[in-house]
C-alpha positions as CSV (number, residue, x, y, z in Angstrom):
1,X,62.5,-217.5,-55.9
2,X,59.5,-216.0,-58.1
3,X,56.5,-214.9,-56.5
4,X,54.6,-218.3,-58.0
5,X,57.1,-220.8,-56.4
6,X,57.4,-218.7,-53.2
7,X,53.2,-218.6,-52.7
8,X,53.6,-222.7,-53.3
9,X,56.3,-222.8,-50.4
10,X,54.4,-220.6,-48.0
11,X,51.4,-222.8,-48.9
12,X,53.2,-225.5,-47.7
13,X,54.7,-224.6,-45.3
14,X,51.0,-223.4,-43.7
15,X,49.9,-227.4,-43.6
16,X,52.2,-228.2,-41.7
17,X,51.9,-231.5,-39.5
18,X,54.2,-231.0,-36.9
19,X,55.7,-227.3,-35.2
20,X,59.6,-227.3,-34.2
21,X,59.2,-225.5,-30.7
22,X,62.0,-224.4,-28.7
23,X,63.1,-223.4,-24.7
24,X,66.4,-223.2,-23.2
25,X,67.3,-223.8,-20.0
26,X,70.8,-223.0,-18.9
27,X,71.9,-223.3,-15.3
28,X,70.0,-223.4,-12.0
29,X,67.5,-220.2,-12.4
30,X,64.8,-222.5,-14.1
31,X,63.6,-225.8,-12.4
32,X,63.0,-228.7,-15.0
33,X,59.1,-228.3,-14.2
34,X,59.1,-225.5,-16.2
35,X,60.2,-227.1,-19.4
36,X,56.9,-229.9,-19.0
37,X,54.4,-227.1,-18.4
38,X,55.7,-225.0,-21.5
39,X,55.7,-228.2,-23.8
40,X,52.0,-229.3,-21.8
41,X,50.8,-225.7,-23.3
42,X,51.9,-225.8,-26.6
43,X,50.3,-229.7,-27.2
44,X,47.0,-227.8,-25.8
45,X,47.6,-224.5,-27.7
46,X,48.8,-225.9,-31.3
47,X,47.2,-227.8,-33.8
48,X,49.7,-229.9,-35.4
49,X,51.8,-231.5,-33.5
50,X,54.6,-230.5,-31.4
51,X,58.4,-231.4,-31.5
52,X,60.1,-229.6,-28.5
53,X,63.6,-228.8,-29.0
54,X,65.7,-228.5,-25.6
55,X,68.8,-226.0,-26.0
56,X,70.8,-227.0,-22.6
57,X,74.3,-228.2,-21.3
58,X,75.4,-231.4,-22.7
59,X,75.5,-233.3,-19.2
60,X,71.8,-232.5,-18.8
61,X,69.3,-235.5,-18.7
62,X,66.6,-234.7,-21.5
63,X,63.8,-237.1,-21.3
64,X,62.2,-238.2,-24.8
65,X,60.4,-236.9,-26.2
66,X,62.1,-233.6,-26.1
67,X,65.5,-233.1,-28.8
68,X,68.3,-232.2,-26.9
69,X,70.9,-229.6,-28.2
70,X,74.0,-229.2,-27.0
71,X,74.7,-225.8,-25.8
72,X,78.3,-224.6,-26.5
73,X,79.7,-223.2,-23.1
74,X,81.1,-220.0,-22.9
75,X,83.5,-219.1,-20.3
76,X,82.6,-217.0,-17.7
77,X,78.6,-216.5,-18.9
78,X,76.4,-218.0,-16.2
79,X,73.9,-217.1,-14.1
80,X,70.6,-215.6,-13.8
81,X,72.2,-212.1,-15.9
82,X,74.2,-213.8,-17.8
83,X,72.3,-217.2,-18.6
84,X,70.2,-215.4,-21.6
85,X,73.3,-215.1,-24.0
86,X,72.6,-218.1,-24.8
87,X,70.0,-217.8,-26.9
88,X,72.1,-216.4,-29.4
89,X,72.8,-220.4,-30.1
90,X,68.8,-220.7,-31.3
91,X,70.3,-219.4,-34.7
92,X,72.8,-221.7,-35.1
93,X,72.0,-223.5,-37.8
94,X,74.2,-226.6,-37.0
95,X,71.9,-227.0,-34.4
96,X,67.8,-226.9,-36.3
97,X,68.0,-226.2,-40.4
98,X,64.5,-224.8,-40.3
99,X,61.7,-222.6,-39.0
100,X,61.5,-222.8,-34.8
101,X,58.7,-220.9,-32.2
102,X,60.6,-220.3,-29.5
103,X,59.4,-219.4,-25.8
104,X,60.8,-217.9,-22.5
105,X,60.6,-220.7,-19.8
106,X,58.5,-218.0,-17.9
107,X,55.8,-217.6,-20.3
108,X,52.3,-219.1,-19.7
109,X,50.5,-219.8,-23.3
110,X,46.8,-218.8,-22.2
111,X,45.3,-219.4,-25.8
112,X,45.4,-221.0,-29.3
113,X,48.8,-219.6,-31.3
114,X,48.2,-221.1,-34.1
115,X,48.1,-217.7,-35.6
116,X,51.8,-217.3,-34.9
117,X,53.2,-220.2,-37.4
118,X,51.3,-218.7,-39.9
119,X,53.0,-215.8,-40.4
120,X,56.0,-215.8,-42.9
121,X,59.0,-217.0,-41.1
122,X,61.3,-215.6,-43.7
123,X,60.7,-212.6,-41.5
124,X,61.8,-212.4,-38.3
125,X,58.9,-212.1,-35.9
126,X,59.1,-211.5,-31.9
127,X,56.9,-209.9,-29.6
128,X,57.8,-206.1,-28.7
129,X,59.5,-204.9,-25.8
130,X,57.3,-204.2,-23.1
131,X,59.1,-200.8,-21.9
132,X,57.4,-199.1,-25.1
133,X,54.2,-199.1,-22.3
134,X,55.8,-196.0,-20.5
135,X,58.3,-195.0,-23.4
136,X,55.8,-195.4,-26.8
137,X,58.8,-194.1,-29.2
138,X,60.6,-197.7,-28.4
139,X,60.9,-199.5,-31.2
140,X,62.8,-202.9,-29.7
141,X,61.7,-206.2,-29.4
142,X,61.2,-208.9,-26.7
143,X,63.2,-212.1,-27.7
144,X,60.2,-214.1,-24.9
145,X,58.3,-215.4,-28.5
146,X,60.5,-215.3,-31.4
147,X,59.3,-217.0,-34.6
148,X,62.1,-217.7,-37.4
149,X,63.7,-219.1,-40.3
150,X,67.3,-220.3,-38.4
151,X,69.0,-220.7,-42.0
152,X,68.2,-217.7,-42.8
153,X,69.2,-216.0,-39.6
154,X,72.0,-218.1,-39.1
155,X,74.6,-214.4,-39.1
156,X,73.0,-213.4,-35.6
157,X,74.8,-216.2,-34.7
158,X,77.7,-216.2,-36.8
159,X,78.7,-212.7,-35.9
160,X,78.4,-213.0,-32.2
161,X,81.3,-212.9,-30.0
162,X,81.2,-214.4,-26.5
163,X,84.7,-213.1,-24.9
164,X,82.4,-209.6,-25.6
165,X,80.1,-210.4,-22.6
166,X,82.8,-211.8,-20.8
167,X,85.3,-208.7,-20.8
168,X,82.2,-206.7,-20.7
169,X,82.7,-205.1,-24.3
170,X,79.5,-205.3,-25.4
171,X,77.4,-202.6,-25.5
172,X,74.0,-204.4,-25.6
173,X,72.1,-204.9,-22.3
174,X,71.1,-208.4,-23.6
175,X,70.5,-210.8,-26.1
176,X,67.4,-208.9,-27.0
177,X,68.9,-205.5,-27.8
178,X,71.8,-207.5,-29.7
179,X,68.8,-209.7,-31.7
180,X,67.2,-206.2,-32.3
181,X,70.6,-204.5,-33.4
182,X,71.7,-206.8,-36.4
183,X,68.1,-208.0,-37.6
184,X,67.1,-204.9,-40.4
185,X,64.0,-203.2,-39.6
186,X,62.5,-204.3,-42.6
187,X,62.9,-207.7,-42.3
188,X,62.1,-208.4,-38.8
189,X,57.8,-207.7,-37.5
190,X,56.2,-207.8,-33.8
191,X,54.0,-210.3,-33.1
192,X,50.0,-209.0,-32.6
193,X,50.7,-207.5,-29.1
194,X,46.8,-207.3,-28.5
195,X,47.9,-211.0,-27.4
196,X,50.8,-211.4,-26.1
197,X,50.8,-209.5,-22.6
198,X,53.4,-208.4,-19.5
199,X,52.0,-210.4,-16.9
200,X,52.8,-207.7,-14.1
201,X,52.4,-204.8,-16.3
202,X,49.2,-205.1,-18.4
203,X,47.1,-208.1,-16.4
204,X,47.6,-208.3,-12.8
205,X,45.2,-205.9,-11.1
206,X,44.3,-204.5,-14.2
207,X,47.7,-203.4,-14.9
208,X,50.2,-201.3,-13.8
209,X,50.1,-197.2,-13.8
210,X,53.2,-195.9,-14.4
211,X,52.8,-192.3,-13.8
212,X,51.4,-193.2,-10.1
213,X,53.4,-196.3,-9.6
214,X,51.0,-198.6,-8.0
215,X,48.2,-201.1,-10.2
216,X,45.7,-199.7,-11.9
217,X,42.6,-202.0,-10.0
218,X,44.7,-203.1,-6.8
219,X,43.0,-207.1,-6.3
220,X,40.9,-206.6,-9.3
221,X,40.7,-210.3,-10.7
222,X,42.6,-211.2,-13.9
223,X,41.1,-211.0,-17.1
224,X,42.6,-212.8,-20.1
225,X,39.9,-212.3,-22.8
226,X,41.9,-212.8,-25.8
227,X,45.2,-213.0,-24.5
228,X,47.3,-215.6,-26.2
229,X,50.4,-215.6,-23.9
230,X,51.6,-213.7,-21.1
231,X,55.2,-213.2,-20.2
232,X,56.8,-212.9,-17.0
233,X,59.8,-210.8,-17.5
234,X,61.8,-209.9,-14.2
235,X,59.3,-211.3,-11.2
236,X,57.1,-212.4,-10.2
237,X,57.7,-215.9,-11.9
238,X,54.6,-217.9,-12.5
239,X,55.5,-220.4,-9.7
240,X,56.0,-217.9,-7.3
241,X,52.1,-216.3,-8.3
242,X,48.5,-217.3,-6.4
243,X,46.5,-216.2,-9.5
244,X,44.3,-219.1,-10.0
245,X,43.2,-217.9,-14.0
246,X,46.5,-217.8,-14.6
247,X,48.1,-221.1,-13.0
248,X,45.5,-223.3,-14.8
249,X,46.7,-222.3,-17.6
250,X,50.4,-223.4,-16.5
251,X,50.2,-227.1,-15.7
């Protein structure tokens, strides 16, 4: 494609009337609340529209308006440590032949995003793993906010191999470090970490201090400022939090 006809496509592609948003929710470690409150925060957080896509077993109930995908099950990968595999199946392109902003159940959308659909999904965007706050040479990313092409991404997928996980071959931690392993460091970008946030290690009580091991501002009140989402990665979960800026944002 010349530059011309790609500028025309992006151009496009920016007036957009709808967004294809994803979760996944894959065995018992998520309650179905969470999926309402993450599709309440992107009607409030996004312009266009909304269309939430559902990745989940096939014998779950999906009410409408949400798209239900069929998760493929693998043998022996379940549970709370396991359960995140499947996200590998977001880049399936059998599944959504297009561009999808996907979210963690446990993230709480604070702010307008509507500066994430407009970057280019041609390259791979995700927010940055939250470790590089106490190890700044980390380069990895956080698969809580991904934004994609799935087409175009489609090999992630494709070159995945389940029975890995199972027989514990695989020598990625998650589906994170695997996501980070095969998508090229040129093609792939974090997402403006100035707003997306760790919950317990850059908000709550003014953040964590690593060196001492205790918060920073122990009951200092949260400030979100420009904060478009936090994430929740590991606990607390936000149902499990009192933090009253926080929770009206997840409702």
């Amino acid at each position: 494609m010349g530059k011309k006809a790609r500028r025309k496509a992006l151009e496009a592609r920016n007036d957009r009337h709808y967004i294809d948003c994803a979760c996944l929710i894959h065995d018992t470690l998520y309650d179905w609340v969470y999926v309402d409150k993450l599709f309440n925060s992107l009607v409030r957080n996004l312009t266009p529209a909304v269309k939430m896509h559902v990745y989940t077993e096939a014998n779950r109930h999906v009410p409408f308006p949400y798209v239900h995908h069929h998760l493929e099950e693998w043998p022996g990968i379940r549970g709370p440590k396991q359960s995140w595999w499947y996200k590998i199946q977001l880049f399936n392109s059998h599944h959504h032949p297009g561009d999808l902003l996907y979210f963690d159940l446990d993230t709480v959308i604070t702010g307008n995003i509507d500066w994430i659909w407009r970057n280019d999904p041609d390259t791979f965007h995700a927010a940055r793993d939250f470790k590089h706050l106490f190890r700044p040479r980390r380069t990895t990313i956080n698969s809580s906010v991904m934004w994609f092409n799935v087409p175009k991404y489609n090999y992630v997928y494709q070159q995945f191999d389940p029975e890995h996980v199972r027989t514990r071959k695989v020598r990625y931690h998650g589906d994170q470090d695997y996501i980070d392993a095969k998508i090229p460091d040129n093609d792939r970008q974090y997402l403006d970490f100035t707003r997306i946030k760790s919950y317990k290690w850059e908000v709550a009580e003014g953040g964590y201090d690593f060196s001492r091991r205790k918060p920073k501002e122990p009951g200092a009140p949260t400030i979100l400022d420009d904060i478009s989402v936090l994430v929740f990665h590991g606990n607390p979960k936000p149902a499990k939090i009192q933090d009253a800026e926080v929770l009206q944002h997840w409702r």
